[in-house]
Structures are given as structure tokens and as C-alpha cells.
C-alpha positions in Angstrom: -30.6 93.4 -10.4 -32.5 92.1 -7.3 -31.3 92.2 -3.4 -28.0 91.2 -2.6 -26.8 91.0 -6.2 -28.9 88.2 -7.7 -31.0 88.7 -11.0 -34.5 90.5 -10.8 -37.4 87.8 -9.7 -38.6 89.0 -13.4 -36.2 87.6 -15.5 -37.7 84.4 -15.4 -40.5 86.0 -17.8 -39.0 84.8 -20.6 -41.0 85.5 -23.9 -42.8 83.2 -26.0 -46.5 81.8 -27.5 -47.6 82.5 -23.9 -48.9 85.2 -21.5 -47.2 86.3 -18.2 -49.0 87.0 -15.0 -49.2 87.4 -11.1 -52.1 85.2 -9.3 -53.1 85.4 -5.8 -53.6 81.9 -4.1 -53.3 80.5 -0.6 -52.1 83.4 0.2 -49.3 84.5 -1.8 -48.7 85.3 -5.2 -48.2 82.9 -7.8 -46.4 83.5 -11.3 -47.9 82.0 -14.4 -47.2 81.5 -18.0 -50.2 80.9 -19.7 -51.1 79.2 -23.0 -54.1 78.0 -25.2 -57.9 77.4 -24.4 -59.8 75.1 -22.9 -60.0 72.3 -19.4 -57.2 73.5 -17.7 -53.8 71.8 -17.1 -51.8 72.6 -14.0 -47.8 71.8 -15.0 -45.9 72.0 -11.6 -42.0 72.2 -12.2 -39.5 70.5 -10.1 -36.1 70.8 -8.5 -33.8 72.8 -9.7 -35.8 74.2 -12.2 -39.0 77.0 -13.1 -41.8 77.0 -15.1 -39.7 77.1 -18.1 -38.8 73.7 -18.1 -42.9 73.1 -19.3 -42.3 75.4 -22.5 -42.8 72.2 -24.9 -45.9 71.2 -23.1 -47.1 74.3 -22.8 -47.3 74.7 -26.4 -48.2 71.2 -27.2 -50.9 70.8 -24.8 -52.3 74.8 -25.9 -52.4 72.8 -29.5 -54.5 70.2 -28.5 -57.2 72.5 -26.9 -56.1 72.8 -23.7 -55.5 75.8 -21.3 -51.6 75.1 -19.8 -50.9 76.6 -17.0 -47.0 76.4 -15.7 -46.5 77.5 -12.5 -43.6 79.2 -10.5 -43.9 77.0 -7.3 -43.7 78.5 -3.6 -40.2 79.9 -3.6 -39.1 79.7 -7.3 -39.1 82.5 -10.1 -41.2 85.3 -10.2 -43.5 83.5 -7.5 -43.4 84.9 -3.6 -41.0 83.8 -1.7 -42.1 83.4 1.8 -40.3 82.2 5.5 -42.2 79.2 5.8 -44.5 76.9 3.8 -42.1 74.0 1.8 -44.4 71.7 3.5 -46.7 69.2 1.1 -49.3 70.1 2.9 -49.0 73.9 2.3 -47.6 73.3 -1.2 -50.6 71.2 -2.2 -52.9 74.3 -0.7 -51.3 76.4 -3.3 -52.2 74.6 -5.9 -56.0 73.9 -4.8 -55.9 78.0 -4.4 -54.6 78.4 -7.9 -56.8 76.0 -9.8 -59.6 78.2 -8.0 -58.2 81.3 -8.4 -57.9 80.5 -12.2 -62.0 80.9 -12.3 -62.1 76.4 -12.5 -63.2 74.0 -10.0 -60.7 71.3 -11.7 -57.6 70.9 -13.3 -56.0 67.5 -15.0 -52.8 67.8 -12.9 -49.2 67.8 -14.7 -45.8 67.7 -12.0 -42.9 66.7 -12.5 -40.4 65.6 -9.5 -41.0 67.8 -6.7 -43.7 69.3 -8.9 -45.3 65.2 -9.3 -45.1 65.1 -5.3 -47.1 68.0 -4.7 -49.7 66.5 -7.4 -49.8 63.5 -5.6 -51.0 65.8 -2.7 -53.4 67.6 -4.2 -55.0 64.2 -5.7 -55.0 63.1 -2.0 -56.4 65.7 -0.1 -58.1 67.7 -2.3 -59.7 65.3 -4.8 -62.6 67.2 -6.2 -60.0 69.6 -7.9 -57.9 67.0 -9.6 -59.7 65.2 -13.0 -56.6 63.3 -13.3 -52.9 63.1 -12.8 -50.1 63.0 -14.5 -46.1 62.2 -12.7 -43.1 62.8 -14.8 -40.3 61.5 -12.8 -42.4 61.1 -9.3 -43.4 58.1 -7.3 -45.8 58.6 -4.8 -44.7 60.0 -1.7 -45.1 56.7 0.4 -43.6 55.0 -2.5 -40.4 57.3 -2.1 -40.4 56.7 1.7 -40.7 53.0 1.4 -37.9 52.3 -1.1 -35.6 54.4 0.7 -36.4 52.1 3.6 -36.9 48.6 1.9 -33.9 49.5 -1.0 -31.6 50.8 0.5 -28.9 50.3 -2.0 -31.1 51.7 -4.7 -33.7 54.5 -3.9 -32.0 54.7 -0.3 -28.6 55.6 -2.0 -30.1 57.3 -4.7 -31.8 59.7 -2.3 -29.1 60.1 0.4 -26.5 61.0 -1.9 -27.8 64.9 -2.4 -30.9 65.3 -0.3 -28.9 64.7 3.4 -26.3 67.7 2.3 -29.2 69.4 1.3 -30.3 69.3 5.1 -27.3 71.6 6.3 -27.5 75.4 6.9 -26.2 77.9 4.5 -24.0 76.0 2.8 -25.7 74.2 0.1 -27.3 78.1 -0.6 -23.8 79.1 -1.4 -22.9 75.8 -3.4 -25.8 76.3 -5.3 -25.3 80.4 -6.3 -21.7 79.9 -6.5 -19.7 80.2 -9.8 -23.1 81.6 -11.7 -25.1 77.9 -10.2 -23.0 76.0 -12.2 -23.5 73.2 -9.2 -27.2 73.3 -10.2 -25.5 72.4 -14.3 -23.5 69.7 -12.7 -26.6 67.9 -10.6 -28.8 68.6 -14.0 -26.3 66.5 -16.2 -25.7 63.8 -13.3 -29.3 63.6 -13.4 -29.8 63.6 -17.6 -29.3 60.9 -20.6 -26.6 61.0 -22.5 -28.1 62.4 -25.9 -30.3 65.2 -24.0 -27.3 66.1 -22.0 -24.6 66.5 -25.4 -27.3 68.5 -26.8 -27.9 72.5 -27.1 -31.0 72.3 -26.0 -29.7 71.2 -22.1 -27.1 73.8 -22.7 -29.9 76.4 -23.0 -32.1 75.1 -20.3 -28.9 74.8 -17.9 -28.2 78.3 -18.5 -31.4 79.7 -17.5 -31.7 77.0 -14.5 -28.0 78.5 -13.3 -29.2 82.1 -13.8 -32.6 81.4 -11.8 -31.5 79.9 -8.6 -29.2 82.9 -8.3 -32.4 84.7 -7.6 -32.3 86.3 -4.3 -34.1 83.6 -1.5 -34.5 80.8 -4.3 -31.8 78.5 -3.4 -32.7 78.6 0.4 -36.4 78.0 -0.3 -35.9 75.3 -2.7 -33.6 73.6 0.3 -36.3 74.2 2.6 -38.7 71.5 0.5 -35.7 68.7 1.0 -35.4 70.1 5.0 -39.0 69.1 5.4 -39.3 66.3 3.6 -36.5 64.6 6.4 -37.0 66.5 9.3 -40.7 65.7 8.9 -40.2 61.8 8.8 -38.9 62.5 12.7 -42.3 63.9 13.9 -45.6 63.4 14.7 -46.4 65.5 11.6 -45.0 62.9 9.2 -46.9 60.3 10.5 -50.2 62.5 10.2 -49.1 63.6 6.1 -48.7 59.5 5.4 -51.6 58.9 6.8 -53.3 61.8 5.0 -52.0 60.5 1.4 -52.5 56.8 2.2 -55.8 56.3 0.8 -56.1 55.3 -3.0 -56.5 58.2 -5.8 -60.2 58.8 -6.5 -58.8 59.6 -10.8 -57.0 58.0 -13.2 -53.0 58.3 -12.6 -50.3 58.3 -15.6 -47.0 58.2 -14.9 -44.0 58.8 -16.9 -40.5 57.9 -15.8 -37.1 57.3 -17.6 -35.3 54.5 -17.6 -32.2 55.6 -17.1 -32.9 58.2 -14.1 -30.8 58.0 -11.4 -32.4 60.4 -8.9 -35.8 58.1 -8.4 -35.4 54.9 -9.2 -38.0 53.5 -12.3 -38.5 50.3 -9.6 -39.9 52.9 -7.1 -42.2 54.6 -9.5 -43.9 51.6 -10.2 -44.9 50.7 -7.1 -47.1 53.9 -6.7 -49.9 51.8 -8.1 -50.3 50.7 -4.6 -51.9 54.1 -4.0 -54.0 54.5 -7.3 -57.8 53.4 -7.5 -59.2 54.9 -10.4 -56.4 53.3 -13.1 -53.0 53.4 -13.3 -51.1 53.6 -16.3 -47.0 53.7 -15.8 -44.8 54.4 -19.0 -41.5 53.4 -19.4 -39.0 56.0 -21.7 -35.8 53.6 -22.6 -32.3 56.2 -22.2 -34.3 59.0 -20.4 -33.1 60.3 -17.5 -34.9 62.5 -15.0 -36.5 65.2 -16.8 -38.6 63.0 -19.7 -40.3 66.1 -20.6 -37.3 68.1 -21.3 -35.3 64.8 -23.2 -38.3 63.8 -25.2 -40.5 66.6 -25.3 -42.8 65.1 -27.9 -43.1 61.8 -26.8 -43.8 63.1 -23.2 -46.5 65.5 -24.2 -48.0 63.0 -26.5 -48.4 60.5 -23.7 -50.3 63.2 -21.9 -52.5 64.5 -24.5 -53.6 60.5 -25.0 -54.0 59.5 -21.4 -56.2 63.4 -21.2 -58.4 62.7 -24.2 -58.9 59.0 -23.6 
């Protein structure tokens, strides 16, 4: 057991076709599961989730001849678990560190929600380290803050109905560790289709979702991503990150998004082709929620692989 009663940071390790290990980037130290051979692919995981949620791709992608990498973000897992740094800005350096510290100087990008926005980052401000991108379940950051603004009974709602009770202290910690994190179950079905969420599969994922955000320090440094995200829009530094990520992607862009999610909004998604240059190619998953990867693992990696090889 770790500090203050939670599980060990290690029992995220979870075994499989893949090898575990500690990487030193920007600073801090990153875990990784690692699988297959080849041009690296960087999988970033989102909220409320771990590398874990990547074991399809990484096993697809390792298949195809690719080296997958999925990543324990800033604050997550077996990764270091700092005071400060859930700022895109930060987050994005971590993954320009790792891609380097993985002996490459680029990776195709893979993220999924929180895990898409920092990709969206990296593509932005560190461009020479990204050969292409892939969002599952992400719009662009400014596509995010605009629909929030200009849809405000879609994305606006959408958005305000978790992330402002995410902003208050302590107490969305304990609602997220309490009763074995079976609020994280609760926001992961909200968030779901229908079939993915009836199935064994979610129940397995939900479990080891519930067991790592009991993880001492995870819960409040997943919080801290959201805390930024709105205190951020209030301060000169916002301004300065939009107008950092404003100009066009210099690669080609895929995104993936279900139809069905209710968390960010299909609508919003497809208006990050305002902030591609290279090509943009947005696919549609009919009665998928949130986590495409996770509800149709083969279709999802499939799109990749295509959009990588083509």
C-alpha cells in the first residue's frame, strides 16, 4: 500500500505483450508501457484514466510495425507526481522530452481527451517532433473554448456540468477516492455508449480506473489539469497559450470522435479544422461515446494504422 492508504503507484504495471519502464523527461519521471518495433507512436491517455486504456492499440499498432508507446501523464499512475505543472504548456514539454528521451526526434502523436489536448500542444509548439496527429475524442483547444462560448447549450453545458465542481478544493479529491472511485465508474458510464457500457469489458476497465485514482496524489493532480484549464482563461497567460496554438498544424491531423459523446460535443470537434494546414481528416463512429478506442478498439486502431501508413 502507498501513503495515506492508497494502492502502490506500481500497481498500475499491469502485465501483458509489453514492457514496463521509468523514463526521465522534462524533468520528472515518466512511466511507460512499451510495445513492438519501429517509427514511434506516442498514446497519451485522458481523464479519468492511465495508460491502460491504450492496451488495444498498443498491440495493434506493435502489429503493424510500429513502436507504441503509452504514457502515464504528469500526475497519473506510476508517473511522478509533482506540486505544479497541469499546465498545457508544461504538459506538452513532457511529451517533446519523452519523444527525445526515447532516442527519436519524432513521434506520430496518439491522445485521447486530455491526452488529444496536450497533442494538440505539442503539434503547435513543438512541430518538428510531431509527424502527424491523431485526436480521439479532442477538439482543438480553441475549438473547445469557442463552443463553450458560441454554444452554450451544447459544449457550454456539456463542459460546465463536471469541470466547474472540478474547480473546488478538496472536495472533488474525496468524491473521486470515495467508495473505492466508484464516482470515477459513474462519470465513465455517463460518458460511454450503451453496448460498451453493458459489456465486461467496461466492467474491467472501470475497475482498474476506480483502483488507480485511489493512488495517493492522483485525484488532486488530475483536478489540477481542469483548475488550469479555467482559471487560465482569467489571465494574461491564457491569452498568451491561445495565441501560442493559434497558428495552423504544420502535419496531417485525424481525428476520431463518437457520435454519441456527451462530454465534447462531435459539432465542436469538427470545427478544429480551422486550426489544421497540413490535411484534416475527421471520422465519425455512429453509437460511440467518449472513449472510441476503448468501445471499438478495432475500428479505432484501424483508422490510425490507415491514416499512419497512407
Amino acid at each position: 500500500m502507498g501513503r495515506r492508504g492508497g494502492p502502490d503507484p506500481s500497481t498500475v504495471r499491469l502485465p501483458g505483450p509489453w514492457t514496463h519502464r521509468a523514463v526521465s523527461a522534462n524533468g520528472i519521471r515518466l512511466h511507460v508501457a512499451e510495445c513492438g518495433e519501429g517509427p514511434l507512436v506516442v498514446l497519451l491517455h485522458g481523464f479519468p484514466e492511465f495508460w491502460w486504456s491504450w492496451r488495444h492499440q498498443l498491440t495493434g499498432l506493435a502489429e503493424a510495425g510500429y513502436r507504441a508507446v503509452a504514457v502515464d501523464l504528469r500526475g497519473y499512475g506510476d508517473s511522478d507526481k509533482p506540486p505544479r505543472g497541469y499546465d498545457l504548456w508544461t504538459l506538452a514539454g513532457d511529451v517533446a522530452g519523452l519523444i527525445r528521451a526515447l532516442g527519436e526526434s519524432e513521434a506520430r502523436v496518439v491522445g485521447h481527451d486530455w491526452g488529444g489536448l496536450i497533442g494538440w500542444t505539442v503539434a503547435a509548439l513543438h512541430p518538428r517532433l510531431v509527424h502527424s496527429l491523431t485526436a480521439v475524442a479532442a477538439p482543438h483547444p480553441l475549438a473547445v473554448r469557442a463552443a463553450i462560448a458560441r454554444d452554450p447549450r451544447g459544449q457550454g453545458r456539456a463542459t460546465t456540468s463536471y469541470a466547474l465542481g472540478f474547480q473546488l478544493p478538496r472536495w472533488p479529491e474525496r468524491s473521486l477516492r470515495a467508495d473505492g472511485g466508484a464516482r470515477v465508474e459513474r462519470i465513465m458510464r455517463r460518458w460511454s455508449g450503451p453496448a460498451w457500457a453493458a459489456s465486461d469489458d467496461f466492467a474491467r476497465a472501470a475497475a482498474h480506473n476506480r483502483r488507480a485514482i485511489q493512488i495517493p496524489a492522483v485525484a488532486h493532480c488530475a483536478m489540477e489539469y481542469y483548475r488550469w484549464a479555467l482559471r487560465s482563461q482569467l489571465r494574461a497567460e491564457g491569452r498568451r497559450f491561445a495565441a501560442a496554438v493559434a497558428r495552423p498544424t504544420g502535419m496531417p491531423v485525424l481525428q476520431v470522435h463518437g457520435a454519441a459523446d456527451p462530454c465534447l460535443l462531435e459539432r465542436t470537434a469538427r470545427t478544429s479544422q480551422r486550426w489544421t494546414g497540413a490535411g484534416f481528416d475527421h471520422r465519425v463512429l455512429p453509437g460511440i461515446g467518449h472513449f472510441p478506442h476503448q468501445e471499438a478498439p478495432a475500428e479505432t486502431t484501424a483508422l490510425i494504422r490507415e491514416f499512419m501508413t497512407s
